[in-house]
ZAVEXPA-675347 format. One line per 8 residues: number of its first residue (from 1); their letters; for each residue x, y, z of C-alpha. Coordinates in nm, 3 decimals, padded with zeros to 5 digits. Example, Ala and Ser with C-alpha at 12.3 -4.5 7.8 and 13.67 -1.06 7.14 Angstrom:
2
1> AS> 01.230:-00.450:00.780; 01.367:-00.106:00.714
***
This chain:
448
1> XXXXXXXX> 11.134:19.610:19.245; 11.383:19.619:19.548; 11.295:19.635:19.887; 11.148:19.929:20.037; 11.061:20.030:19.622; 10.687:20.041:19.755; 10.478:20.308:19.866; 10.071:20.305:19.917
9> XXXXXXXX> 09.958:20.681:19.923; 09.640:20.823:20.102; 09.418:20.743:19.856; 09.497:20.393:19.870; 09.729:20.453:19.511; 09.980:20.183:19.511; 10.333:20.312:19.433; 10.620:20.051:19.340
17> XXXXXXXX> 10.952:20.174:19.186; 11.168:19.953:18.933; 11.492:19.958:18.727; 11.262:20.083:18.438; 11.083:20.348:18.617; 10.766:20.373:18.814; 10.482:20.208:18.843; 10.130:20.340:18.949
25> XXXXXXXX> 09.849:20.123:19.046; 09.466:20.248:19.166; 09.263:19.920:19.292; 08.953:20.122:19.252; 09.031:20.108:18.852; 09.026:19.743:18.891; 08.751:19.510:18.671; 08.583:19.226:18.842
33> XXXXXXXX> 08.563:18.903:18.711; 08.219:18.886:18.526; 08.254:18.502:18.446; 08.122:18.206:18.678; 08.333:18.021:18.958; 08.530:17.718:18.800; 08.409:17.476:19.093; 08.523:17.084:19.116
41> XXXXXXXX> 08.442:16.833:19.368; 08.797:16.700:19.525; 08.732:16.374:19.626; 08.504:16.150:19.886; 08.492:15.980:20.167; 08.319:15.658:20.236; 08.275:15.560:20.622; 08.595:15.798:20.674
49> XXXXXXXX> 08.740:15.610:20.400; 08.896:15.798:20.084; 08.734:15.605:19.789; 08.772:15.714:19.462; 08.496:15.853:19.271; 08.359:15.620:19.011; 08.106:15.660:18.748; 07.775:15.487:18.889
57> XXXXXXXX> 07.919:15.405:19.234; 07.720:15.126:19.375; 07.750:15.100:19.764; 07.600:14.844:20.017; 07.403:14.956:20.296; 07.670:14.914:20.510; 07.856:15.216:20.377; 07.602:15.505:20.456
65> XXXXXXXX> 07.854:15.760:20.552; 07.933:16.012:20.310; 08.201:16.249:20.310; 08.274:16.531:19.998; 08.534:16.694:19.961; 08.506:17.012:19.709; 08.648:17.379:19.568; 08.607:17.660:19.391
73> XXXXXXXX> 08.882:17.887:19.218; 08.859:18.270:19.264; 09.267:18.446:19.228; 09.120:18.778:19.276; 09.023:18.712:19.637; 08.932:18.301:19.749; 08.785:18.411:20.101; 08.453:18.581:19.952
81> XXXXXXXX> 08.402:18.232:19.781; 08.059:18.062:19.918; 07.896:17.759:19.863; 07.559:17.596:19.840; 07.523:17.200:19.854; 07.199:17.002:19.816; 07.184:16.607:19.831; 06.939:16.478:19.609
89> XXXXXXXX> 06.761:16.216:19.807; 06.823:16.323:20.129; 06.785:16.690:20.143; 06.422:16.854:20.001; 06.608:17.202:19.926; 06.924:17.334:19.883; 07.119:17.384:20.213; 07.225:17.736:20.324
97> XXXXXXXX> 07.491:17.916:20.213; 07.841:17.849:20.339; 08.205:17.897:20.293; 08.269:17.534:20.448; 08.423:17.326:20.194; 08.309:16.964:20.329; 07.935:16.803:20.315; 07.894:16.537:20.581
105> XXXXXXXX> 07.636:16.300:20.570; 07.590:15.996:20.818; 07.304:15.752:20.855; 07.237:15.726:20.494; 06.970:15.483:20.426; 06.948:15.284:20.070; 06.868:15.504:19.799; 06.960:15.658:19.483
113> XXXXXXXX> 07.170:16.002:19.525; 07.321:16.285:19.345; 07.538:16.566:19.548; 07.538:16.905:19.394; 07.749:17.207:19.494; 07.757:17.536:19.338; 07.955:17.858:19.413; 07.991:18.218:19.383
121> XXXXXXXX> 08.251:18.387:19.338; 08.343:18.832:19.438; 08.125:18.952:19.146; 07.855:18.761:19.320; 07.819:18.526:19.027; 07.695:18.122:19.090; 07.757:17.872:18.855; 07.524:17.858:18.597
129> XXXXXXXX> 07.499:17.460:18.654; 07.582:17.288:18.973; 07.861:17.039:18.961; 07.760:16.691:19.102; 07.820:16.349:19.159; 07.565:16.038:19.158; 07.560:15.707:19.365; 07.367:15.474:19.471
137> XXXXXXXX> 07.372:15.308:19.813; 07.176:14.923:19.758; 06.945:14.786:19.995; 07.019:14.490:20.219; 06.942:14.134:20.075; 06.604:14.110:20.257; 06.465:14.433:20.178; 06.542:14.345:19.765
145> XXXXXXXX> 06.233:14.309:19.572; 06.357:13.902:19.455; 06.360:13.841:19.844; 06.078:13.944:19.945; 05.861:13.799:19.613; 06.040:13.461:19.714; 05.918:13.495:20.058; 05.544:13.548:19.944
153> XXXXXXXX> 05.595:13.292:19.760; 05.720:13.049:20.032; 05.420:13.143:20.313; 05.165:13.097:20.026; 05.256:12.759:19.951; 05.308:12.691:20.322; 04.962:12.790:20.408; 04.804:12.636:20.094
161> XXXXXXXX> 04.932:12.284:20.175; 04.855:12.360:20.601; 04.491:12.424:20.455; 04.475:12.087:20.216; 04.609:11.866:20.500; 04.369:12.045:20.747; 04.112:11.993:20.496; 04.153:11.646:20.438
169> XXXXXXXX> 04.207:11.548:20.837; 03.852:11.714:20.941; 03.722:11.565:20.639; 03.863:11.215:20.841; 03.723:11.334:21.145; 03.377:11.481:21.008; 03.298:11.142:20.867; 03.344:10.975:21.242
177> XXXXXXXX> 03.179:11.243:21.405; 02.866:11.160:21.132; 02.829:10.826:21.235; 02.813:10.898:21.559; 02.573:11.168:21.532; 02.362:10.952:21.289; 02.354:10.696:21.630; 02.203:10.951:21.824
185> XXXXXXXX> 01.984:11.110:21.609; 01.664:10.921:21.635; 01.681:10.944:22.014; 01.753:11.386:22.016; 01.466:11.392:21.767; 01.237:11.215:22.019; 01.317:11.413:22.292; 01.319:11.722:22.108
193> XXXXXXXX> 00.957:11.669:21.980; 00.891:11.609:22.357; 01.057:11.926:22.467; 00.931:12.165:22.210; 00.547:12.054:22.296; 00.631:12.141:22.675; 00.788:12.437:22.596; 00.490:12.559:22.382
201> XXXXXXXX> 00.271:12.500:22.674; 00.497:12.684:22.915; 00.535:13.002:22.651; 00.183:13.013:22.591; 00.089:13.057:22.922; 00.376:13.312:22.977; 00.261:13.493:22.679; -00.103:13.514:22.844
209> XXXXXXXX> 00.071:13.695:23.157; 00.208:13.938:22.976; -00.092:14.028:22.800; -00.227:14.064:23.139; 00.039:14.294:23.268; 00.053:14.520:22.953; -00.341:14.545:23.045; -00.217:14.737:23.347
217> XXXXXXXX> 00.061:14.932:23.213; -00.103:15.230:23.072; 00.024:15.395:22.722; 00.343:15.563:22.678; 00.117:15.876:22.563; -00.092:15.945:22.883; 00.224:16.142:23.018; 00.326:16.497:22.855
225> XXXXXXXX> 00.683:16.553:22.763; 00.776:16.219:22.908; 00.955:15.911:22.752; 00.896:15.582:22.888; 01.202:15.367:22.778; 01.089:14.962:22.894; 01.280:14.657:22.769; 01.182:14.326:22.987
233> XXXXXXXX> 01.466:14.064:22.995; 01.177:13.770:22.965; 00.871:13.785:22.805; 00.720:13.929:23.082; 00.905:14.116:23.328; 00.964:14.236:23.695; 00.980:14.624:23.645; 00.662:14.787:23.569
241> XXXXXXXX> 00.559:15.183:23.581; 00.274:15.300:23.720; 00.095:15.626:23.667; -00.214:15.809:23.850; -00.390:16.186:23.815; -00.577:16.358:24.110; -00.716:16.689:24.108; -00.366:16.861:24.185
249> XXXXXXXX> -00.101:16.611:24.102; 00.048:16.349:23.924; 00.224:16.025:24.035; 00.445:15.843:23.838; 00.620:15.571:23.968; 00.947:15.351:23.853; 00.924:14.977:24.024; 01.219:14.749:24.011
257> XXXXXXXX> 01.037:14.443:24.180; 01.251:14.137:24.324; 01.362:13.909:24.052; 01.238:13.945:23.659; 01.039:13.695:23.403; 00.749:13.532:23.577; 00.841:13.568:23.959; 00.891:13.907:23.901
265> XXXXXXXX> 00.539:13.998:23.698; 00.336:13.830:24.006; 00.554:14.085:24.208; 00.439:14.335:23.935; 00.100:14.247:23.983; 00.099:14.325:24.353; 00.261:14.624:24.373; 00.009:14.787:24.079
273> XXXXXXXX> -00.289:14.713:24.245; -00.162:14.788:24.610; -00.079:15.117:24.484; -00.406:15.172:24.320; -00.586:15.109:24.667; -00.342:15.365:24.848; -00.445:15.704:24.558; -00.840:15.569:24.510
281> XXXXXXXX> -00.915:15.463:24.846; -00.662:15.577:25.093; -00.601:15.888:24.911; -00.263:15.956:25.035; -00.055:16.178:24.833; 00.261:16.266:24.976; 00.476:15.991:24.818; 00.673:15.916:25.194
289> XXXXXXXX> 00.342:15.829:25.277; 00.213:15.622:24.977; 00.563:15.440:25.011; 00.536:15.339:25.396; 00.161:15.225:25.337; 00.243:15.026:25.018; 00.498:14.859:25.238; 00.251:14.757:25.442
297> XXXXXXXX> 00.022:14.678:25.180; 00.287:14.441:25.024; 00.381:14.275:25.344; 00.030:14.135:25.456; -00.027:14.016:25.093; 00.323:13.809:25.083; 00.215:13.701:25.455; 00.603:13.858:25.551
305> XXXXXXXX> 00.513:13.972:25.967; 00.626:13.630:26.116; 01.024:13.675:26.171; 00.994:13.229:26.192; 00.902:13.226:25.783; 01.118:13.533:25.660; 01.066:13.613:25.308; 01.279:13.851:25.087
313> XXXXXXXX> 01.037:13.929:24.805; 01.013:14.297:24.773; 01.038:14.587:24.541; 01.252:14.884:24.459; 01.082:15.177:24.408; 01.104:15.591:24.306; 00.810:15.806:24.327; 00.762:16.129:24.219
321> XXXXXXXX> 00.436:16.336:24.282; 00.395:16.694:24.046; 00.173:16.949:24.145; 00.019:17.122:23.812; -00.071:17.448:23.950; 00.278:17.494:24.199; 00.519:17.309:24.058; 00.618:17.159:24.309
329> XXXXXXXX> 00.759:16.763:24.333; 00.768:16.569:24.580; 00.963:16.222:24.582; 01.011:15.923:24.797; 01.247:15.610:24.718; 01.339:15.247:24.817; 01.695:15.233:24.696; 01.598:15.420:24.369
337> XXXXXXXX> 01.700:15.760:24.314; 01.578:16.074:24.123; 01.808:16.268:23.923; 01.681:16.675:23.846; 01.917:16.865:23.585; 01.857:17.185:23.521; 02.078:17.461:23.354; 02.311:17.178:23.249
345> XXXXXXXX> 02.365:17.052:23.618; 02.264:16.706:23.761; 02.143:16.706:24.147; 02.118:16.357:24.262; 01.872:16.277:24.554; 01.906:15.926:24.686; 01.607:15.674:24.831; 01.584:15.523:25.164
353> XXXXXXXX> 01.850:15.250:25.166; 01.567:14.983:25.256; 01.331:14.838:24.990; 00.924:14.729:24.976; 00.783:14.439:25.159; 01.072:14.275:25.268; 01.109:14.147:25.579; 01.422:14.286:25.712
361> XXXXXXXX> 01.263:14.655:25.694; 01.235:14.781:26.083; 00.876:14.880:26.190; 01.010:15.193:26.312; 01.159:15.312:25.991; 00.977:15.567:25.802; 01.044:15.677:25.447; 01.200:16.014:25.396
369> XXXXXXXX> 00.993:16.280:25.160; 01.181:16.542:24.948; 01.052:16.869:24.840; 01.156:17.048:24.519; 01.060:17.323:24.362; 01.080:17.317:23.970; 01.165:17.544:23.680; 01.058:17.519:23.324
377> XXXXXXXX> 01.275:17.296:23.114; 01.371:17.128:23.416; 01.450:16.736:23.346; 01.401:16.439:23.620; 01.490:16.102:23.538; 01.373:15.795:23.741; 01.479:15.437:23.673; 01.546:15.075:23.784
385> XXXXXXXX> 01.878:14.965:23.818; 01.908:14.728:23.510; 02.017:15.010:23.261; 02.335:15.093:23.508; 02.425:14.724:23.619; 02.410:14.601:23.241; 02.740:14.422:23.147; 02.915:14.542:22.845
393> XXXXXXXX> 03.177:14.795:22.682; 03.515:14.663:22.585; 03.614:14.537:22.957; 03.266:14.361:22.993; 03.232:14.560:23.298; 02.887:14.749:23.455; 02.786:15.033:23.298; 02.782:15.261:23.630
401> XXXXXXXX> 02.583:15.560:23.775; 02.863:15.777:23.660; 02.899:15.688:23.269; 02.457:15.737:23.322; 02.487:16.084:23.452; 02.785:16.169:23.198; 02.532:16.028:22.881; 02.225:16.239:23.054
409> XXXXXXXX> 02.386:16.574:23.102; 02.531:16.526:22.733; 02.132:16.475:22.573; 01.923:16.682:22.851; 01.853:16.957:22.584; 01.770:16.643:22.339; 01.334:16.599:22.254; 01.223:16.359:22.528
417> XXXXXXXX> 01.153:16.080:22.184; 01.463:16.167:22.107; 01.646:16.149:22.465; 01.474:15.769:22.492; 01.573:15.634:22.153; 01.960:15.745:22.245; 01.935:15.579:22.594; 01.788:15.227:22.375
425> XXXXXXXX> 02.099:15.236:22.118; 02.338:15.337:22.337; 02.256:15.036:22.610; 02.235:14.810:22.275; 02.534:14.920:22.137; 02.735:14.896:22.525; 02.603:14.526:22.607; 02.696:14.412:22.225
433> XXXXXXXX> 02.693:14.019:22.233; 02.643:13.994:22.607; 02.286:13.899:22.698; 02.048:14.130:22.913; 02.090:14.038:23.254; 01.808:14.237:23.400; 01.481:14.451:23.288; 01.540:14.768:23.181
441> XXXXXXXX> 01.323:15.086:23.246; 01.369:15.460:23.244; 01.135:15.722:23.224; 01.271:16.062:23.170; 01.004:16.404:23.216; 01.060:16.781:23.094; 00.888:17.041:23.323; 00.717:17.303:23.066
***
């Protein structure tokens, strides 16, 4: 054709005019190609290196940036080629479709890999089977399976011959340590045969206290809907409840008296009968009241009035009084609070910050009496201060009023049995291997 020979008419008819004649064209007549792509990878890059593509390439794990290079031929029209490349070992799915012709992978880490690309061409076709390459990019030295068997190897023997000459130098220093203790034996024995007939003596007799102080305790079942949780540090201890029935009410006292083991069961002992006296013969029943008198009751019996020969013994106490036919509590405390949940809320009312029969206690000072008025399924919970102040957890630390009230708001809807024997593993399970360091007691009542 010469120039200008050309002509495209309105229906897109292509026109072209040559020394033979002329020559008519009609794209829309035109077949498209119905066979796949021919697609090749060009070449590769290896940390922006061109490397040439070997069968089985091995690289080290220094060279984990990747770089292909790859094509597709289409002469009817190359720009409606796309792509789709997946690297097997790296990517879980075939990446999306593309018309870049470069994959770039950095960061690779040791593995075994095989690139794939595939492409379609203007008739929509893919290849039927991707084209791809494999390689293999080898682990460092100390990550190789020979390495790391040789360095199991090396700490086994290393430890087995620490152990053998650690074995044979205590077996050195056991045999010393034998003769010596062989010296002193006789001499222990004696004074262990000594010691265990004094300590039978001394355990017998604390044994017979504590029979005598259970005799005053009375049974867990005189109270209704009421747990009694009691765990003495000693054999006998210096906590003890105390529980009494009049025509309209009924006490029930927590005592946390000074001290624990046998000090603190005399204490016990005191307090039980003094209290006793103040229902049966005094027959006071507001517990401000019982409180003030057993103060008194408890001073003249320790002898505590002269200021010249001041004593501290004492006791902590909380008292609650329930009227059957009102409902109505009353409570009075030295130090010892009372805690009343009801409708999953905890009210806290706090004792008189000055204790029982100790001297230091003003003559003017009077305890203070609270009135509430209860609902059914209303809980109170009265206790001595062992349970919070026991040592334990994972910092060793106290236990705390605020961990208590957290544990009793979470098991208030709990059986009463049921609330006690959670309050006995849970102390257990917070003081672990640390020892007791004060008698525990917590009684816990349900208002029906």
């Amino acid at each position: 054709t010469k120039n200008n020979a050309s002509f495209t008419d309105i229906d897109g008819n292509m026109w072209f005019g040559t020394a033979n004649g002329v020559t008519f064209y009609n794209p829309a007549l035109e077949k498209k190609v119905e066979c796949e792509p021919l697609t090749h990878i060009r070449g590769m890059e290896v940390n922006y290196h061109s490397r040439t593509m070997l069968s089985g390439m091995k690289l080290n794990h220094t060279e984990k940036s990747i770089i292909f290079d790859y094509y597709s031929i289409c002469l009817t029209n190359p720009d409606v080629v796309r792509y789709q490349i997946m690297l097997e070992g790296a990517d879980a799915d075939w990446r999306p479709i593309t018309q870049q012709t470069r994959a770039i992978y950095s960061a690779l880490s040791p593995n075994k890999y095989i690139f794939k690309v595939k492409a379609k061409n203007n008739a929509g076709i893919w290849n039927t089977e991707p084209v791809s390459y494999s390689f293999v990019i080898k682990p460092p030295f100390y990550q190789t399976w020979w390495f790391i068997l040789s360095c199991i190897i090396f700490v086994t023997i290393s430890v087995f011959l620490f152990i053998k000459n650690r074995e044979q130098k205590l077996i050195r220093e056991n045999k010393i340590l034998e003769e010596k203790v062989a010296e002193r034996t006789a001499e222990v024995v004696q004074k262990s045969k000594e010691l265990e007939e004094k300590n039978k003596d001394i355990t017998d007799s604390i044994r017979y206290a504590k029979r005598i102080q259970n005799a005053i305790l009375p049974p867990e079942n005189s109270f209704a809907e009421t747990f009694i949780l009691f765990k003495p540090k000693d054999i006998v201890s210096g906590d003890f409840y105390w529980f009494a029935v009049t025509k309209t009410k009924q006490f029930i006292a927590a005592v946390d008296c000074t001290g624990h083991g046998v000090p603190g069961a005399f204490m016990s002992i005191i307090g039980h009968n003094s209290l006793n006296k103040i229902i049966k013969e005094y027959e006071f029943e507001e517990p401000a009241a019982i409180l003030d008198q057993l103060n008194d009751e408890v001073s003249n019996t320790l002898q505590q009035q002269s200021e010249e020969d001041e004593v501290h013994d004492g006791m902590d106490i909380a008292l609650i009084a329930y009227n059957f036919n009102t409902r109505e509590l009353e409570y009075a405390g030295a130090y010892n609070p009372l805690y009343l949940i009801r409708e999953g809320e905890l009210t806290e009312i706090k004792g008189d910050r000055f204790a029982i029969g100790r001297s230091s206690i003003k003559v003017h000072q009077k305890f203070t009496n609270h009135k509430l008025q209860l609902k059914p399924n209303d809980v109170t919970y009265i206790f001595s201060d062992g349970y919070v102040d026991q040592f334990g957890g994972a910092d060793g630390k106290k236990l705390k009023s605020k961990a208590l009230k957290e544990i009793l708001l979470s098991i208030q809807h709990l059986d009463m049995q049921e609330q006690k024997e959670y309050l006995d593993e849970n102390i257990e399970e917070w003081r672990g291997n640390l020892p007791q360091i004060d008698d525990i007691l917590f009684i816990g009542s349900r208002v029906r």
